[in-house]
C-alpha positions as CSV (number, residue, x, y, z in Angstrom):
1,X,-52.9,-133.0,-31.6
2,X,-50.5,-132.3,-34.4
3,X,-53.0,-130.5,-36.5
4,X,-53.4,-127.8,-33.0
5,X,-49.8,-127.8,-32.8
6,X,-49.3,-127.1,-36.9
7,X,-51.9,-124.3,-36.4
8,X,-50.5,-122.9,-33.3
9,X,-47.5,-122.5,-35.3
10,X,-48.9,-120.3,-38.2
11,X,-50.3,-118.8,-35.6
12,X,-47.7,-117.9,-34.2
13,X,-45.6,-116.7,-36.9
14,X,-48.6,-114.6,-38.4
15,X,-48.4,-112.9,-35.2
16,X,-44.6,-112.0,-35.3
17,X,-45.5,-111.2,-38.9
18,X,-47.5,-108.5,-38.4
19,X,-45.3,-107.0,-35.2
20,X,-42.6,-107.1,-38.0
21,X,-44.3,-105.6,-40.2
22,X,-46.7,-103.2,-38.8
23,X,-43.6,-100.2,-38.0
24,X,-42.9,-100.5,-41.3
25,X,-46.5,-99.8,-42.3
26,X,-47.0,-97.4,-40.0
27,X,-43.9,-95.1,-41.0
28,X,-45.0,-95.9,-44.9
29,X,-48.6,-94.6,-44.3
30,X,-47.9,-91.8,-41.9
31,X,-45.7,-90.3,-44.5
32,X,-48.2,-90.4,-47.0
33,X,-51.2,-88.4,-44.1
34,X,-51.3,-84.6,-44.1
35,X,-49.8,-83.0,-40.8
36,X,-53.7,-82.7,-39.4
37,X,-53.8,-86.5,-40.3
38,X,-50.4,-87.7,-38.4
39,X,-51.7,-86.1,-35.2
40,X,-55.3,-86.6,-35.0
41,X,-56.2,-88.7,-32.3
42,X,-57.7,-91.5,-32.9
43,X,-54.8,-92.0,-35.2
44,X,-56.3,-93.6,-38.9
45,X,-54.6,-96.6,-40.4
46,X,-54.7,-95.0,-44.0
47,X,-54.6,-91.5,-45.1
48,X,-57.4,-89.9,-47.1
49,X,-55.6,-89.1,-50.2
50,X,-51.8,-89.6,-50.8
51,X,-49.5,-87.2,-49.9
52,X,-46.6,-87.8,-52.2
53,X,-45.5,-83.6,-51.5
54,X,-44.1,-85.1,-48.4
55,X,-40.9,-86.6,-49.9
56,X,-40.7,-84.0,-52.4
57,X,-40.4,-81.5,-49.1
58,X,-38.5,-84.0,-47.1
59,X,-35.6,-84.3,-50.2
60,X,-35.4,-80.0,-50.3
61,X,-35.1,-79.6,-46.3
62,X,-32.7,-82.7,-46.0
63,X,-30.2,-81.5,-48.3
64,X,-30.3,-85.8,-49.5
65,X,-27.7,-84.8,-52.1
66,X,-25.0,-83.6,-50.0
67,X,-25.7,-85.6,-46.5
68,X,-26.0,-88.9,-49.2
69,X,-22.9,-88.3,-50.4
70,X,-21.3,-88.5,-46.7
71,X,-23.3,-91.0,-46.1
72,X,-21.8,-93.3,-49.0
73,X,-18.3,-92.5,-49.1
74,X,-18.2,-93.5,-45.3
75,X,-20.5,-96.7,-45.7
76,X,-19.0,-97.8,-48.5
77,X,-14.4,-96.8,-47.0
78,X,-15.7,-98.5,-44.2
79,X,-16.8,-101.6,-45.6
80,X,-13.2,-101.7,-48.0
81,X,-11.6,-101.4,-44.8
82,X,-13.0,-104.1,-42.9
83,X,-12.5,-105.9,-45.9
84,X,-8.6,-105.0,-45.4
85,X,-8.4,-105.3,-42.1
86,X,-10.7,-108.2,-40.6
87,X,-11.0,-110.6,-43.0
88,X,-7.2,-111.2,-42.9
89,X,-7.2,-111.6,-39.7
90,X,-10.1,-113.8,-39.0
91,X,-8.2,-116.2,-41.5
92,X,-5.3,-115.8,-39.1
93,X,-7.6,-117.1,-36.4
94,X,-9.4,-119.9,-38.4
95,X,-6.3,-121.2,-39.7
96,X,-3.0,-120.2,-38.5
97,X,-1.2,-121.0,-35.3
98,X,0.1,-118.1,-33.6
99,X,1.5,-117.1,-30.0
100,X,-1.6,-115.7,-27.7
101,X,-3.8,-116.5,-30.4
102,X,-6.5,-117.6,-28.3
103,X,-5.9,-114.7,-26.2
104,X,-6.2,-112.0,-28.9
105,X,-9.3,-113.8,-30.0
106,X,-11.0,-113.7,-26.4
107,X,-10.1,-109.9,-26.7
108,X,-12.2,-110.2,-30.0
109,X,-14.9,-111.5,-28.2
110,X,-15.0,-109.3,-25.1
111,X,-15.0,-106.3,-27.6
112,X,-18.0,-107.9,-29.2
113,X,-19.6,-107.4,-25.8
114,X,-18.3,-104.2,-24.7
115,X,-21.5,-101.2,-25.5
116,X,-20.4,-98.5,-27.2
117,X,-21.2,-96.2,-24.7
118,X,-18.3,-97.5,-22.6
119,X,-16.0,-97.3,-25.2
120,X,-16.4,-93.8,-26.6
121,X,-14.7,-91.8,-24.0
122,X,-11.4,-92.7,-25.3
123,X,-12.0,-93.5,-28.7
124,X,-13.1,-89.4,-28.6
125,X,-10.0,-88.3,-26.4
126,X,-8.0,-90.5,-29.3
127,X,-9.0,-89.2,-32.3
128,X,-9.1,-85.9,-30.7
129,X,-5.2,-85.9,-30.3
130,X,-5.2,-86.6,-34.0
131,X,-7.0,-84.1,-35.1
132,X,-9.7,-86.2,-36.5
133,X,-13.0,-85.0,-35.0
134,X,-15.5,-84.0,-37.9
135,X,-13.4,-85.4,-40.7
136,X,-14.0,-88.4,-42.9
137,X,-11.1,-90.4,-41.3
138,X,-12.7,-90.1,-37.5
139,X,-16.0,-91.8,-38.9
140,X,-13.8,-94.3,-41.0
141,X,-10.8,-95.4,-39.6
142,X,-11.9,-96.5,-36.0
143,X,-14.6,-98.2,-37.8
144,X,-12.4,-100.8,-39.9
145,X,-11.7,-102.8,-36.6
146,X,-15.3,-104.8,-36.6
147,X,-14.9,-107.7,-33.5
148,X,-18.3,-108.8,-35.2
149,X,-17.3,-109.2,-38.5
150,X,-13.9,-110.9,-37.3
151,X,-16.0,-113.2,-35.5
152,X,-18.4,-114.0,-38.0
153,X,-15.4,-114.4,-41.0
154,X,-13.6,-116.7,-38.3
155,X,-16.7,-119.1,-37.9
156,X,-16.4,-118.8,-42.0
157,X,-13.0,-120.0,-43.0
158,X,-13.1,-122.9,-40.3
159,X,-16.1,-124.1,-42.5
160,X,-13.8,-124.7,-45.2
161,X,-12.0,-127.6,-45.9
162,X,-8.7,-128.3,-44.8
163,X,-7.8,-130.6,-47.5
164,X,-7.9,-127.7,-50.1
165,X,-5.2,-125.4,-48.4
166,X,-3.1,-128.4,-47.7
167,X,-3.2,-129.2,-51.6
168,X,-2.3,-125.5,-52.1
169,X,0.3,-125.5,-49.9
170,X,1.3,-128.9,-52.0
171,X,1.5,-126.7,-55.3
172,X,3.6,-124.0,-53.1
173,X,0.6,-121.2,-52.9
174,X,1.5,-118.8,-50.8
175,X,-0.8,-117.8,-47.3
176,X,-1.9,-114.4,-49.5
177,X,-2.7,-117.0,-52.6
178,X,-4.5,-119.2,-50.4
179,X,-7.0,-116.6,-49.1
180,X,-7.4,-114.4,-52.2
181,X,-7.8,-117.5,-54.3
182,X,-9.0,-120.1,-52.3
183,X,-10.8,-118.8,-48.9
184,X,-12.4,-115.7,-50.1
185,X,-14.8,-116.9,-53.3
186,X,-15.5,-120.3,-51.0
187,X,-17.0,-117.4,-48.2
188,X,-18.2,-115.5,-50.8
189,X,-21.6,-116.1,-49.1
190,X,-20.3,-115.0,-45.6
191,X,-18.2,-111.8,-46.8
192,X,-21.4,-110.4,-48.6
193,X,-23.5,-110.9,-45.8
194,X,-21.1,-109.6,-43.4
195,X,-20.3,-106.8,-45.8
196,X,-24.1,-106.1,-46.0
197,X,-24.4,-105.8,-41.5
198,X,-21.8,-103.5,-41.9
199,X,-23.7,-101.3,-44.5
200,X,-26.6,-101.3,-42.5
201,X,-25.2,-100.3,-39.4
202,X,-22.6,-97.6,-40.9
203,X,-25.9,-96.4,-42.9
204,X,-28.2,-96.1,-40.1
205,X,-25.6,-95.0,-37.3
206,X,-26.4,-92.2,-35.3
207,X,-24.9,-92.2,-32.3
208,X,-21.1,-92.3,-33.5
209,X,-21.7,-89.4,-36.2
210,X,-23.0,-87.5,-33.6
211,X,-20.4,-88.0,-31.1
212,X,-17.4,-87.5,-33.9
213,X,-18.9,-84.6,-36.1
214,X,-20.0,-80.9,-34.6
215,X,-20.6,-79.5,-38.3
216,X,-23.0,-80.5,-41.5
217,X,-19.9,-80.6,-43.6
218,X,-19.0,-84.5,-42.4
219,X,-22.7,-85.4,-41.4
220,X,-24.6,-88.6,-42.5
221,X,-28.1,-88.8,-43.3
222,X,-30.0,-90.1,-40.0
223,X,-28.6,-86.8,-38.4
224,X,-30.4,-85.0,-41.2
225,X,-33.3,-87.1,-41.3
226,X,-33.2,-86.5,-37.2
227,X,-33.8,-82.8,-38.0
228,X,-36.9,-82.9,-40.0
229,X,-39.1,-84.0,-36.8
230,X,-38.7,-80.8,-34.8
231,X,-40.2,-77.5,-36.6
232,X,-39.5,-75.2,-33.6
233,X,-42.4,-73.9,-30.9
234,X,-43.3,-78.2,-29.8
235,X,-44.3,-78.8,-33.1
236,X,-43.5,-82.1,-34.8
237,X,-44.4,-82.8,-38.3
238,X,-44.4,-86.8,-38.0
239,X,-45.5,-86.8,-42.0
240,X,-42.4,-85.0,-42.9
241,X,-40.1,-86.7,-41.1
242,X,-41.7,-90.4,-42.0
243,X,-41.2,-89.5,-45.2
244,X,-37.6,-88.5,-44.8
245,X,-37.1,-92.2,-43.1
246,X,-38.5,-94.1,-46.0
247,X,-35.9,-92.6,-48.1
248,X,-33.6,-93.2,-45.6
249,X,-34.6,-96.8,-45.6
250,X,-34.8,-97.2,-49.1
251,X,-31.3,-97.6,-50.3
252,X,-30.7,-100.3,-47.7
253,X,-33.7,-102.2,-48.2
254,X,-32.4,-102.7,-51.9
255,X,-29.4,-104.2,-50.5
256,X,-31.3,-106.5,-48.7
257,X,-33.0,-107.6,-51.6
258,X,-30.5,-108.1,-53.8
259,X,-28.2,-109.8,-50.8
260,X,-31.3,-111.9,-49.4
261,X,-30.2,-115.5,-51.4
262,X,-26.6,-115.0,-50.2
263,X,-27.8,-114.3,-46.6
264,X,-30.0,-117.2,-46.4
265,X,-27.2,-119.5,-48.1
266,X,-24.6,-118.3,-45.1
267,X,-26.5,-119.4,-41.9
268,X,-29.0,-122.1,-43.4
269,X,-26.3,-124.0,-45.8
270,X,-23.4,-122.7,-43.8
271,X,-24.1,-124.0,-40.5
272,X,-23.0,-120.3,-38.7
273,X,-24.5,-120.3,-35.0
């Protein structure tokens, strides 16, 4: 009996394996096929011979330089400003006693529910009034306010010790002292997990760029990369454009690799549910 459920089990996770893995695949080889090759029908698993021209094409059409560029300085603003903004004030929940704190904090957590759809409307109107449609600031600023990553950083701190900040306070460390020097490289796990979520998902975002830019000059890369599937007159070159989303892919995948110890220490070790 053990030995059917021990192999149901592999089993099992072979199967989710492979439906893991298998879109990866799938975008990897198709950008490798010629066009006749990405829409033949049967499709083929492999392509004939390897079509490495794709990205080479892909790179000139996408303008990677210049939609890259966008692409990192708002990524990378973003997370510095969620570092600014949330992680202060998930210590604030985890460890301080404030008026209406649980109050704010249920806020936090019906934001964390909330689509973005129903929310864009007057996040639009708002930074309309400013001024800030297609600029850097509209795809930044509204974007420092994570209920996510307060959430998560919250769970964080109350995994810490309480005995260590009351010593601190002992040795009269100030509240800023106390998370700079004390909270922050005890999370060090958390922040660079959370840090890395909020990579990914300013990297890959699509729908906000498209709802807050309405020129290339501002533009991130999945816009660009959007672009490279329709070649006018119904005609889709699926090799082209796979090619274009490996390289989108590619930077963030790195991350991944080099943040995959510190992920696995922050929910196995850290006991985050």
């Amino acid at each position: 009996m053990k030995l059917t459920i021990r192999l149901l089990r592999y089993l099992l996770m072979i199967v989710l394996t492979l439906i893991f893995i298998f879109p990866f695949f799938w975008m990897i080889s198709t950008s490798l096929k010629t066009y006749i090759e990405s829409i033949q029908f049967p499709p083929a698993m492999l392509p004939k011979s390897l079509q490495f021209s794709n990205y080479a094409e892909a790179w000139e059409r996408v303008r990677f330089f210049h939609f890259g560029m966008n692409s990192i300085i708002v990524t990378v603003l973003t997370m510095i400003g969620q570092l600014f903004v949330c992680v202060p004030a998930a210590y604030a929940f985890a460890r301080k006693k404030f008026a209406l704190s649980g109050f704010f904090f249920a806020l936090v957590l019906v934001d964390l529910m909330l689509p973005a759809q129903v929310t864009f409307v007057p996040i639009y109107v708002l930074l309309s009034d400013f001024g800030w449609i297609d600029t850097y600031q509209g795809l930044i600023v509204p974007f420092t306010f994570s209920s996510f990553t307060i959430f998560f950083m919250t769970q964080a701190f109350k995994q810490i010790n309480s005995e260590l900040l009351d010593a601190a306070r002992l040795d009269k460390a100030t509240e800023l002292k106390i998370m700079v020097r004390i909270m922050l490289p005890i999370a060090k796990p958390y922040i660079i997990t959370v840090m890395l979520f909020t990579a990914i998902g300013k990297w890959n975002d699509y729908f906000w760029t498209l709802i807050l830019t309405n020129s290339e000059s501002v533009r991130t890369l999945p816009i660009a990369v959007k672009g490279l599937l329709d070649v006018g007159d119904g005609v889709n070159q699926w090799n082209i454009s796979m090619a274009g989303n490996v390289l989108l892919m590619a930077p963030v995948l790195v991350l991944y690799l080099i943040a995959n110890r510190f992920i696995k220490n922050a929910f196995v070790y850290g006991g985050i549910k």
